[in-house]
C-alpha positions as CSV (number, residue, x, y, z in Angstrom):
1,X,85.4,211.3,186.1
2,X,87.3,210.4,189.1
3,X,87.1,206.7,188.1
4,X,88.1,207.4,184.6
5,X,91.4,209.0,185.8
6,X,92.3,206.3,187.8
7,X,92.0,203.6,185.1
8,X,93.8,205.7,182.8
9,X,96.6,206.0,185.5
10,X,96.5,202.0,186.0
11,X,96.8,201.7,182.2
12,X,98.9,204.1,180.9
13,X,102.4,204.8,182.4
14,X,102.7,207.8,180.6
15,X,102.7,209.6,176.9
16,X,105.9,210.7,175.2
17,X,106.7,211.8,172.0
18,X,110.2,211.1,170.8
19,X,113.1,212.9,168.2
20,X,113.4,210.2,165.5
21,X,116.0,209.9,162.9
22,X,115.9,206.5,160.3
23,X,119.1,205.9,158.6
24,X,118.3,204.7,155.1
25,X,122.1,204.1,154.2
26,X,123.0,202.9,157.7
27,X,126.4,205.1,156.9
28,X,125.7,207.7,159.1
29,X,127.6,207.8,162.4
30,X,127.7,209.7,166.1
31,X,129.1,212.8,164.8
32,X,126.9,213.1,162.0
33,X,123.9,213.0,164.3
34,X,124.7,215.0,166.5
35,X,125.5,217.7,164.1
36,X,123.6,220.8,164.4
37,X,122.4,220.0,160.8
38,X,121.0,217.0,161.3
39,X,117.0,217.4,161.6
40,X,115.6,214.8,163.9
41,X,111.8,213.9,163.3
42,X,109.1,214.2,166.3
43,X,107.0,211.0,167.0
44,X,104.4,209.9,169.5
45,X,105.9,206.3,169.4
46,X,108.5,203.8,168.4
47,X,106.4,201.6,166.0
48,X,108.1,201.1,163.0
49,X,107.1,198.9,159.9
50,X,109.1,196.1,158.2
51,X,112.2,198.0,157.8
52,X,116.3,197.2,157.5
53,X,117.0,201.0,158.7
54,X,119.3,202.1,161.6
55,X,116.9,204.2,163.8
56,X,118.2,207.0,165.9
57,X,116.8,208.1,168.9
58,X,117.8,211.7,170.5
59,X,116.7,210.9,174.2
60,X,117.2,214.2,176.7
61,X,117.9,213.3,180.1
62,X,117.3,215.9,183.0
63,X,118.2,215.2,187.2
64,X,115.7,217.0,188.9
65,X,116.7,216.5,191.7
66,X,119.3,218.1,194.1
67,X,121.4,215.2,194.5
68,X,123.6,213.4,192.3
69,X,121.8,209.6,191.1
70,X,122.0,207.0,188.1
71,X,119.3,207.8,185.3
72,X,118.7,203.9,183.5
73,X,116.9,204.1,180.4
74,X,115.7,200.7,179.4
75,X,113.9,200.1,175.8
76,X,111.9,197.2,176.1
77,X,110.9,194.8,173.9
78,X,114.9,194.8,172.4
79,X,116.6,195.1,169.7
80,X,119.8,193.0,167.8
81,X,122.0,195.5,168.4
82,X,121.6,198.9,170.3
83,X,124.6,201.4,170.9
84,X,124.2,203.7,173.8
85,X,126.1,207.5,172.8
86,X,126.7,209.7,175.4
87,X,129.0,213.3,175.4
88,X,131.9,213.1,177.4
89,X,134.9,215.9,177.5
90,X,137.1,213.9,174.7
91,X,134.0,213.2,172.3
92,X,131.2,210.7,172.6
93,X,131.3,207.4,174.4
94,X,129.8,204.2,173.4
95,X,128.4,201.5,175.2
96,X,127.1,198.4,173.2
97,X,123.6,196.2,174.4
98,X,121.1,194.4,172.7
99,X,120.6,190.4,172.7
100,X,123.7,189.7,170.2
101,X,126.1,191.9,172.3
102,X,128.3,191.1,175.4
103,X,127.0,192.7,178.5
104,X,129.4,195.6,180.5
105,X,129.4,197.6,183.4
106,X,126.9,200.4,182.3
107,X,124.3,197.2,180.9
108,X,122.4,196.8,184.4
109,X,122.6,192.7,185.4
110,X,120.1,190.5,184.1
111,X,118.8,193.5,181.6
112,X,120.1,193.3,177.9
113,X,118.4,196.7,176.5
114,X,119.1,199.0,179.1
115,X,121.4,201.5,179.9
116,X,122.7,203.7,183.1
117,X,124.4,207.1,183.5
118,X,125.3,208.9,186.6
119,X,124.2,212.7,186.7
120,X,124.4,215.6,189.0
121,X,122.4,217.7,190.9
122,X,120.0,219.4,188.0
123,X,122.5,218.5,185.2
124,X,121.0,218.3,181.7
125,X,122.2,215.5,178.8
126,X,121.4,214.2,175.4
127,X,121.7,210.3,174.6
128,X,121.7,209.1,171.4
129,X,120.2,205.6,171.2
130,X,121.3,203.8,168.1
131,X,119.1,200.8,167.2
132,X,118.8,197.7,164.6
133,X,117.0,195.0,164.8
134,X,116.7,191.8,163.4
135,X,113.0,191.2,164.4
136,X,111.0,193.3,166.2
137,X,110.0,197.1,164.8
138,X,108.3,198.4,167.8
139,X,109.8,200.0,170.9
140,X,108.9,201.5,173.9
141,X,111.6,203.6,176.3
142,X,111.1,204.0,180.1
143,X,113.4,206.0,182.2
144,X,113.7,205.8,185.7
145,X,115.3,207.9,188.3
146,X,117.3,206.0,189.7
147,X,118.8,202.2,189.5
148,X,116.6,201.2,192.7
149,X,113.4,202.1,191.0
150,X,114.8,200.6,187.6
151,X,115.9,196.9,190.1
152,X,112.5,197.0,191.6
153,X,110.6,197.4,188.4
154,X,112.5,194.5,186.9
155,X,112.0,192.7,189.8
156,X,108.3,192.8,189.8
157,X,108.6,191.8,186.4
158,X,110.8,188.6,187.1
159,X,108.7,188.0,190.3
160,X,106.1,187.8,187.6
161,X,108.1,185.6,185.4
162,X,109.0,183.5,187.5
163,X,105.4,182.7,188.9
164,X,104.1,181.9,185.8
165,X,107.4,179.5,184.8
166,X,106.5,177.8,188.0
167,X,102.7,177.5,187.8
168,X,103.2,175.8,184.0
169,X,106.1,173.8,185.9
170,X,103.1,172.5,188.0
171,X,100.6,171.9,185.3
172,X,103.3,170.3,183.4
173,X,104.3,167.4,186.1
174,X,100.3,166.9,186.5
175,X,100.1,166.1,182.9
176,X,102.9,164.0,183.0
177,X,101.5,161.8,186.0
178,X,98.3,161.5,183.9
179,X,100.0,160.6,180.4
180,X,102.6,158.0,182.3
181,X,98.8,156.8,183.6
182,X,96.6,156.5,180.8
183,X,99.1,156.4,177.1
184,X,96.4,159.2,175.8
185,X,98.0,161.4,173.0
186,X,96.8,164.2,174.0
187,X,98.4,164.7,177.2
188,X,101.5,164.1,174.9
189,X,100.6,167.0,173.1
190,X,99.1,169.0,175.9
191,X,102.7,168.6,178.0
192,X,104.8,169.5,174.9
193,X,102.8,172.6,174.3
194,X,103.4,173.4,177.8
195,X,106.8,172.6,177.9
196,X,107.7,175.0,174.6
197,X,105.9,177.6,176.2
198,X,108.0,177.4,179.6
199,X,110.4,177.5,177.1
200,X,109.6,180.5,175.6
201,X,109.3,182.6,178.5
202,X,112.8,181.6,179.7
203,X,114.3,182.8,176.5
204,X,111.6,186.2,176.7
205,X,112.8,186.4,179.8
206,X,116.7,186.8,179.5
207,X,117.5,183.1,181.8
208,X,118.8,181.7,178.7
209,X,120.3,184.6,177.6
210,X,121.7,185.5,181.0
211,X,123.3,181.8,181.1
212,X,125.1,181.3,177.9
213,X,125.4,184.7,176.8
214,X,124.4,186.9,173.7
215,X,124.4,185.3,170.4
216,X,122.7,184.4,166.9
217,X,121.1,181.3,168.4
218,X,119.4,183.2,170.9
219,X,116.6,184.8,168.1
220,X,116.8,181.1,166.7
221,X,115.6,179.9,170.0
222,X,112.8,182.2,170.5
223,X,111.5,181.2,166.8
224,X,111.6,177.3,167.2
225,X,109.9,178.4,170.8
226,X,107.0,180.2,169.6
227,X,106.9,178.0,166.2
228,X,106.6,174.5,168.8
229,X,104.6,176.2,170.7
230,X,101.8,177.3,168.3
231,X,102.7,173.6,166.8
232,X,101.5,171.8,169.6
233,X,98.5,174.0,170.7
234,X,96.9,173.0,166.8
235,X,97.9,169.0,168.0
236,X,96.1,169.2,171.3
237,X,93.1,171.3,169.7
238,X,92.8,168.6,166.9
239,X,93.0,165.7,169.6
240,X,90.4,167.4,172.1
241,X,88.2,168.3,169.2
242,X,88.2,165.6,167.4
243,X,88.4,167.6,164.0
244,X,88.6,164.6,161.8
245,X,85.4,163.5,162.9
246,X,84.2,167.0,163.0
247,X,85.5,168.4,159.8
248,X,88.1,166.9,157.4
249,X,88.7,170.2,155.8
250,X,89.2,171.9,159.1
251,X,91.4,169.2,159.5
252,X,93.2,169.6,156.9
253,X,93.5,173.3,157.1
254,X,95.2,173.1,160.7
255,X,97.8,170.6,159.2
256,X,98.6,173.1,156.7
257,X,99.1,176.0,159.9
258,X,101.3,172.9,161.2
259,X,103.2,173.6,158.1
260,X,103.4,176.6,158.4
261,X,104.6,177.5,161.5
262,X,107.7,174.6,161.0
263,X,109.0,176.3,158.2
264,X,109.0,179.8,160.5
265,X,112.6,179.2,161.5
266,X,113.3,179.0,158.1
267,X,111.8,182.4,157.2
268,X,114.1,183.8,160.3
269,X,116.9,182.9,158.4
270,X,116.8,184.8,155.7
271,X,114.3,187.8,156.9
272,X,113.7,188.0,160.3
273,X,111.6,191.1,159.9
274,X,109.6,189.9,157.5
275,X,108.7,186.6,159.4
276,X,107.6,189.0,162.1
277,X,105.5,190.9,159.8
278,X,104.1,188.0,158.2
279,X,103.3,186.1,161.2
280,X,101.5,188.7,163.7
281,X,100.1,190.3,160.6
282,X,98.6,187.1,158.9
283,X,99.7,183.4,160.0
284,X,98.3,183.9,163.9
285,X,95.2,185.7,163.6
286,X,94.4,183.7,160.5
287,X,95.4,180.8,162.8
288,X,93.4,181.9,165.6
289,X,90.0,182.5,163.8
290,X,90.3,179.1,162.1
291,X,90.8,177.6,165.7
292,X,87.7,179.5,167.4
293,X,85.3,178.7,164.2
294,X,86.6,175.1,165.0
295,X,85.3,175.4,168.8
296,X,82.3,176.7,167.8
297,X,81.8,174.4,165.6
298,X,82.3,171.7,167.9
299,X,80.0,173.0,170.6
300,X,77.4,173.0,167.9
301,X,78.2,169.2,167.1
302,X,77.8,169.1,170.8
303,X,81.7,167.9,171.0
304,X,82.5,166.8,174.9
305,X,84.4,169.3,176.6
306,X,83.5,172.3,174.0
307,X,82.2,174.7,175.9
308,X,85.0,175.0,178.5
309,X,87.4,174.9,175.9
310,X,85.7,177.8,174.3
311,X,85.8,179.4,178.0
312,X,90.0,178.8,178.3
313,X,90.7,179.9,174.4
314,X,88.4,183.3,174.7
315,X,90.9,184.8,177.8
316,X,93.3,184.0,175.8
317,X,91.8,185.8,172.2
318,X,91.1,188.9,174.0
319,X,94.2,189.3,175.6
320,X,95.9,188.7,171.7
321,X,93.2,191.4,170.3
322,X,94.0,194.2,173.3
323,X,98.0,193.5,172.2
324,X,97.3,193.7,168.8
325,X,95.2,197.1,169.3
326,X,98.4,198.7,171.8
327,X,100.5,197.3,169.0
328,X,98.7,199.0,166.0
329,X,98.1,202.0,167.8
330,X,101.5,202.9,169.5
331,X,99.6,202.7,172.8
332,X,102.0,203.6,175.9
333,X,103.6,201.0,177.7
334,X,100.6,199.1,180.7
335,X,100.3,196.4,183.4
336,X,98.6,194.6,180.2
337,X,100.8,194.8,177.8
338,X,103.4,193.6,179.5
339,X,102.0,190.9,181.8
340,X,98.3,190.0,180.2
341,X,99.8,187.1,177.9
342,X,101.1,185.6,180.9
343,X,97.9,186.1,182.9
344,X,95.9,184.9,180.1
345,X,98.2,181.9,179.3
346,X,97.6,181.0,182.5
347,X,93.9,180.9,182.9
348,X,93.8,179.2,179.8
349,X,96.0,176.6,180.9
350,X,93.8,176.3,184.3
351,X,90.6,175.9,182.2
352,X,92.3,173.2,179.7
353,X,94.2,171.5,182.8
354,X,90.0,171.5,184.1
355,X,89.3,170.0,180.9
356,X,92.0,167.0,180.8
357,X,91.3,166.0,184.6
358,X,87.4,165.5,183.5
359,X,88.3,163.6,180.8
360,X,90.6,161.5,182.6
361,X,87.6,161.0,184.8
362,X,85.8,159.5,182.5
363,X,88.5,157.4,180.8
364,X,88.4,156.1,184.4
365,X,84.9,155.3,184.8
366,X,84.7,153.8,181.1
367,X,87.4,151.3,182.2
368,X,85.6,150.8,185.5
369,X,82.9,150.1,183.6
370,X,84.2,148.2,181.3
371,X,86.0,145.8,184.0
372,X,82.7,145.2,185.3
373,X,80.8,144.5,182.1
374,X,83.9,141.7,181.4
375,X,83.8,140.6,184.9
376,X,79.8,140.1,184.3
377,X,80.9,138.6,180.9
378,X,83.6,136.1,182.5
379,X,81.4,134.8,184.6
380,X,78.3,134.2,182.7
381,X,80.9,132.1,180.6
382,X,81.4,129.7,182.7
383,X,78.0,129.6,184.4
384,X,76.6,127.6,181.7
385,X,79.5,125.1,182.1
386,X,79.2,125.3,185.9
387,X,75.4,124.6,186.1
388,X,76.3,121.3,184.0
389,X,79.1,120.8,186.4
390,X,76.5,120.9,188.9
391,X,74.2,118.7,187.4
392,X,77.3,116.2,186.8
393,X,78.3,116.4,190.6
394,X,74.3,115.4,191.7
395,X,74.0,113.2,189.7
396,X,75.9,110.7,191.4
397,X,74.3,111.5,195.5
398,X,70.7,112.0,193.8
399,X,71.4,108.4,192.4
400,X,72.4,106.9,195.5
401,X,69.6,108.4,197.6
402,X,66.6,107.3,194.8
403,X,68.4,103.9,195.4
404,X,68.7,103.2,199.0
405,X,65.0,104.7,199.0
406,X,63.4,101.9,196.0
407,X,65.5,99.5,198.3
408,X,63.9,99.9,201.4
409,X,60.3,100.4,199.6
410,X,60.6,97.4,198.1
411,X,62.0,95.7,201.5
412,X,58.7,97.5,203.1
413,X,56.6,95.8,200.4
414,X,58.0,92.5,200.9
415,X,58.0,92.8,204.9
416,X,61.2,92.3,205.2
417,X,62.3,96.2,205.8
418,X,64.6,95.8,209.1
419,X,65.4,98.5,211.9
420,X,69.2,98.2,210.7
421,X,68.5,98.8,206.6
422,X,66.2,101.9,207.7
423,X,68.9,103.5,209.6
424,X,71.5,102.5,206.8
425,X,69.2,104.1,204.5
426,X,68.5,107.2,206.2
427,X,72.0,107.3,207.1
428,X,73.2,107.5,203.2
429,X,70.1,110.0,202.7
430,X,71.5,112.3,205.4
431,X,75.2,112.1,203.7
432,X,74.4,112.9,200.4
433,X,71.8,115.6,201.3
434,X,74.5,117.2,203.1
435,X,76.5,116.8,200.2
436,X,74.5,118.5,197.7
437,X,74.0,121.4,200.4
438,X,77.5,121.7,200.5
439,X,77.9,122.1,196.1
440,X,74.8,124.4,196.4
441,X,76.3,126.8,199.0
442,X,79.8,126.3,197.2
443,X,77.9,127.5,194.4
444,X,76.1,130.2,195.6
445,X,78.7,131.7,197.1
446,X,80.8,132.0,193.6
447,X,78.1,133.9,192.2
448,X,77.3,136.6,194.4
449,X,77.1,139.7,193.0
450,X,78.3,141.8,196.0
451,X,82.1,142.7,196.0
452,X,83.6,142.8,199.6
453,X,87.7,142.4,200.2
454,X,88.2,140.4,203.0
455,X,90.9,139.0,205.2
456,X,91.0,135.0,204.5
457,X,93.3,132.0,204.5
458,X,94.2,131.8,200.7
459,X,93.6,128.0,200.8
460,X,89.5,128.7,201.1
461,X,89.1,130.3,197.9
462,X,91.6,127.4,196.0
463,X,89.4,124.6,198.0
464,X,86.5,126.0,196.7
465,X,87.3,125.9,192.8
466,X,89.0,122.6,193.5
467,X,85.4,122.0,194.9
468,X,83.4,123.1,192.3
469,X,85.4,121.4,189.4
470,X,85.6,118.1,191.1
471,X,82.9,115.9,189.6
472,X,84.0,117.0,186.5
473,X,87.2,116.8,186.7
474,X,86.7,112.9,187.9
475,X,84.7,112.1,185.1
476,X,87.4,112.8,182.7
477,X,89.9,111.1,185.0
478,X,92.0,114.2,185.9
479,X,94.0,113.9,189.2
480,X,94.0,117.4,191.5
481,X,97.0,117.5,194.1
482,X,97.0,120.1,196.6
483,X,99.7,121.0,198.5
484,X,99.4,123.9,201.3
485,X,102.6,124.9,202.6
486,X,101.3,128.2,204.3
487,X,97.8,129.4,206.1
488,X,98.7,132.7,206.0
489,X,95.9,135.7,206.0
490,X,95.8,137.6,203.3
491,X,93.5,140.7,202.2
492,X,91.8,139.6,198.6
493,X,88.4,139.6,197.2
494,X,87.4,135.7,197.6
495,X,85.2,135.3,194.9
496,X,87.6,136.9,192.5
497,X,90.5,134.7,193.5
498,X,87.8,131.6,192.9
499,X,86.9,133.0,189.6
500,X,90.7,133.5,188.3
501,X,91.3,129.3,190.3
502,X,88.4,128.1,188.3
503,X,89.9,129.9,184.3
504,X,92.8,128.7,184.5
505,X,91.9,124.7,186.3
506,X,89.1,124.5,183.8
507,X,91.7,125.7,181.0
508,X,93.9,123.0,181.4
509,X,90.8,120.2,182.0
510,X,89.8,121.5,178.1
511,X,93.0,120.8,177.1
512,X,93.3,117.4,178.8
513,X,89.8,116.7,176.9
514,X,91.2,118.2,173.2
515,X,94.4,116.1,173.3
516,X,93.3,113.1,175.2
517,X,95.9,113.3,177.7
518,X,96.3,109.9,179.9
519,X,97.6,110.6,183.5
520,X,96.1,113.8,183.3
521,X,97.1,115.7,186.7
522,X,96.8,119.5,188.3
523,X,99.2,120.3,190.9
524,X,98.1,123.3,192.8
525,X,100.5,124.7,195.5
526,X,100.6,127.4,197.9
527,X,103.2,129.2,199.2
528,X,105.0,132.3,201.0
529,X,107.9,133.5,199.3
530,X,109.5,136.4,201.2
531,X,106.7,139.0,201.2
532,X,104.7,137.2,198.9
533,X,102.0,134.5,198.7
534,X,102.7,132.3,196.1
535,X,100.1,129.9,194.1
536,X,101.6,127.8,190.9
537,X,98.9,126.0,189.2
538,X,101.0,123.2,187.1
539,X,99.5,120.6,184.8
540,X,100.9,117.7,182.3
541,X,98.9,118.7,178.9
542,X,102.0,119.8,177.2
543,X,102.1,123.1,177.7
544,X,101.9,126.3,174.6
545,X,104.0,127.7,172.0
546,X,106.6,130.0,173.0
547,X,105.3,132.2,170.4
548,X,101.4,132.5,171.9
549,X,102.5,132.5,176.0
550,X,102.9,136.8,175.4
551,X,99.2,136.3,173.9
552,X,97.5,134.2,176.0
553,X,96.3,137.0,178.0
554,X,95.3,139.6,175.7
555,X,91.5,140.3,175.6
556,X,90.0,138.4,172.9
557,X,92.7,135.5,172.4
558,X,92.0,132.6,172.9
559,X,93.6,128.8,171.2
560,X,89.9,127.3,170.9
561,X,87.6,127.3,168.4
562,X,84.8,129.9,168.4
563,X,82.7,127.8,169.8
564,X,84.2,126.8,172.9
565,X,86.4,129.9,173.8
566,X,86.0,133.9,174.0
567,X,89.4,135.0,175.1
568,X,87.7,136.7,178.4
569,X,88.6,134.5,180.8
570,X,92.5,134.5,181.0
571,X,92.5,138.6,180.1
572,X,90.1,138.9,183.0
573,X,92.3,137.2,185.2
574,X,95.2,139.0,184.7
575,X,93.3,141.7,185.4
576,X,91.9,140.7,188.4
577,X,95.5,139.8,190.0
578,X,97.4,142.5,188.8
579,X,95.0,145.9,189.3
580,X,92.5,144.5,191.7
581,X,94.9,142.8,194.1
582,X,98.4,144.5,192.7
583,X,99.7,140.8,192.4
584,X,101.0,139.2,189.6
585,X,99.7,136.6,187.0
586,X,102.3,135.0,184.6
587,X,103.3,131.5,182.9
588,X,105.7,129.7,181.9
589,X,106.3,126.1,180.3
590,X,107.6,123.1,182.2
591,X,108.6,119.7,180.7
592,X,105.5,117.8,180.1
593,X,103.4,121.2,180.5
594,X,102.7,124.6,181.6
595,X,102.7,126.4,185.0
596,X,100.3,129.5,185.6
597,X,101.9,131.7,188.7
598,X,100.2,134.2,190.6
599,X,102.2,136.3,193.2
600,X,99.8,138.2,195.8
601,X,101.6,140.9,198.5
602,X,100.7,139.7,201.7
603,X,100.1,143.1,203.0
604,X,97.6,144.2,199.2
């Protein structure tokens, strides 16, 4: 029992029942309700149906106490307009609140539905609370003793405020880094959704209202608030759940909610009320039901991410069904009811933010993966044409040795094999041996599959492609120049560097080939340029359209035929330089041809 009374204290502030009067003709005025003829109405709440009536409110005020204090009377969730009415010795003053009225010295700061009253020692008064509204028809009036206890309930509920505004401020910039990161849509939607509901707590709040004042536009920005809102939660819960793959129906029904919800401001105009009404009453639960059978439908399709989203949207629903019950019911005034939707918002947001940060996990690993599997691709390209490069550059050594060995056979044969020929033989064996050791390590070293950033001269990893592409570069008669100005260190991955060296040398030796170019040349040259390390790889073959050097890097592109080209190589580059070593990889045409440039930090 004990347990029960304390949860009921947590709950419920307290129960009142309260002397009602609805004003049909809106005629009536101070004097007429205060006449002693006038029959006020008890009721246990202020919960009132879609109505255009003035309500009055007969609220009795008593100071207990034995010292003189303020009373404030503050009637939350607030009305358009609300005159205070209070008995003085010449008649009745007035003092005018509510969000479309100019605050004054008895509407407490900050506050636009409250009111104060100084009162002596045990004194008794009456004030009549006059109240339209332009939207909401249900009310709830809290008095407090004194204007200390009314300032620290209002700050605990702006202390409140103002946590959660900051916490979505925090989830908001997170999203942002993440969109700016990956392009994704959905973080698009995910950050307007949060921004619109930031929004709409500043304007629930009174910070907008407290800026720029009372006014029409004020109720106009709380609809576009909640309608943008509820606009881009049905965006992010299409993206996330895929509901055109998942059902085009379902689809097509939350496109209609869109709809919906953008025409709300439009309903405001002409009925406020009645867009209340029709909204709480129909549009969001309908909304809501359609968006949890989407879930579930999702987790059933086994939909990534489902479950959790489930887990974030169910705080959320049964925060929305308790409201909806204290709404129905005329339940008093609670912790819940005035801070759960914050609370829940919150741990929804938490769970979704959850969500985003695993997918953009995976969006990482899929491009990691990716990069690898076109990495592995690159280079099997140009294996085949490297192992015939290989064969090419023995051929030549292998010749020489069989050679100088039939020679001196044939000299042993014959008996005339001298001391001298033997050492010249074994001489020219030993040099071309060494030789072929040298292309094998040169090689084997290029297609090693471990990945290890190193601290090098830049010139090794040049020298090496220049290496590997010699013999057949020879054999088609194209002259390399190399020209190392610098011998700096820098911090790259070797192989990589070769790998991007040997694209874009064995690009321009295909293009020498295609357009039988005579005094075909590559000019390599490296460089530091302030904090950079240069590396312009130049050739004479004529160069590219202006219109194709934007393309010549995109995956897939490529100005061969099918046969001879994949478009992996140059994309790969780019890649290679610009996110593995934060350098830079561009082009641009010279005279008689083109000029690939790669910029490396020294300090990557």
């Amino acid at each position: 029992m004990k347990l029960l009374f304390i949860l009921i204290f947590i709950f419920f502030d307290s129960l009142s029942a309260y002397e009602v009067l609805r004003d049909k003709s809106g005629l009536l005025t101070i004097k007429d309700v205060a006449s002693k003829n006038t029959t006020f109405q008890t009721k246990e709440n202020l919960h009132f149906k879609h109505t255009n009536d003035t309500i009055w409110v007969k609220y009795p005020l008593h100071n207990a106490f034995n010292y003189p204090t303020e009373k404030a009377i503050q009637l939350q969730y607030a009305a358009t307009h609300m005159n205070f009415y209070e008995k003085k010795d010449d008649g009745f003053s007035v003092y005018k609140a509510g969000y479309l009225m100019p605050k004054n010295k008895n509407v407490i700061y900050q506050v636009h539905n409250s009111y104060t009253t100084s009162m002596e020692p045990n004194e008794e008064k009456v004030i009549y609370i006059q109240i339209q509204s332009k939207m909401s028809t249900i009310f709830t009036l809290k008095e407090f003793d004194s204007k200390e206890e009314f300032y620290y309930a209002s700050s605990k509920y702006n202390t409140i405020s103002i946590a959660f505004i900051a916490i979505m401020i925090a989830f908001l910039i997170y999203n942002t880094f993440i969109y700016l990161i990956t392009k994704d849509k959905i973080y698009a939607y995910y950050i307007t959704y949060l921004l619109f509901v930031i929004l709409f707590q500043l304007v629930k709040s009174s910070v907008i209202l407290d800026i720029f004042g009372g006014g029409e536009y004020f109720y106009i920005l709380l609809v576009i608030s909640i309608s943008l809102t509820f606009i881009f939660l049905i965006f992010f819960m299409k993206e996330i759940l895929r509901t055109k793959e998942l059902s085009y129906k379902l689809d097509i029904v939350l496109n209609i909610f869109i709809g919906i919800f953008m025409l709300f401001p439009l309903i405001f105009i002409f009925d406020g009320q009645l867009l209340q009404m029709i909204r709480n009453a129909l549009i969001v639960p309908l909304m809501l039901l359609v968006i949890t059978y989407t879930i579930v439908l999702a987790i059933i399709k086994k939909v990534l991410y489902a479950q959790y989203i489930l887990l974030g949207w169910s705080v959320f629903i049964l925060c929305v069904f308790y409201i909806a019950i204290y709404s129905s019911f005329g339940l008093p005034s609670n912790f819940i009811s005035h801070h759960g939707m914050l609370i829940a918002t919150v741990l929804e947001v938490v769970v979704f933010s959850i969500v985003l940060a695993l997918r953009f996990q995976k969006i990482k690993l899929d491009s990691l993966l990716k990069d690898e599997l076109l990495q592995r691709q690159s280079k099997e390209a140009q294996m085949g044409e490297l192992l015939g490069m290989v064969a090419h550059q023995w051929k030549q050594p292998l010749s020489i040795i069989n050679t100088s060995s039939m020679s001196n056979l044939v000299s042993l044969e014959l008996s005339t094999l001298t001391k001298d020929s033997m050492k010249e033989c074994l001489t020219k064996t030993m040099e071309n041996s060494s030789y072929l050791a040298e292309t094998i390590d040169e090689f084997r070293s290029f297609f090693r599959t471990d990945r290890i950033k190193e601290f090098t001269k830049l010139s090794k990893p040049i020298n090496r492609a220049v290496k590997i592409l010699e013999g057949t570069l020879k054999s088609h008669g194209v002259l390399i120049q190399l020209d190392i100005d610098t011998d700096k260190e820098v911090e790259v991955f070797p192989n990589e560097i070769t790998q991007v060296m040997l694209n874009i040398i064995k690009n321009a030796d295909d293009n020498f080939v295609e357009n039988k170019t005579e005094d075909a040349r590559v000019h390599i040259k490296l460089f530091s340029h302030d904090t950079n390390m240069e590396v312009h790889i130049c050739d004479n073959g004529g160069g590219i359209d202006e219109s194709a050097l934007d393309k010549i890097f995109l995956q897939d592109y490529t100005t061969k035929d099918e046969a001879t080209g994949t478009g992996i190589g140059l994309y790969m580059s780019k890649r290679i330089i610009e996110e593995h070593h934060n350098g830079k990889l561009y082009t641009k045409n010279i005279d008689d041809g083109i000029c690939f440039i790669i910029e490396l930090p020294q300090n990557i």
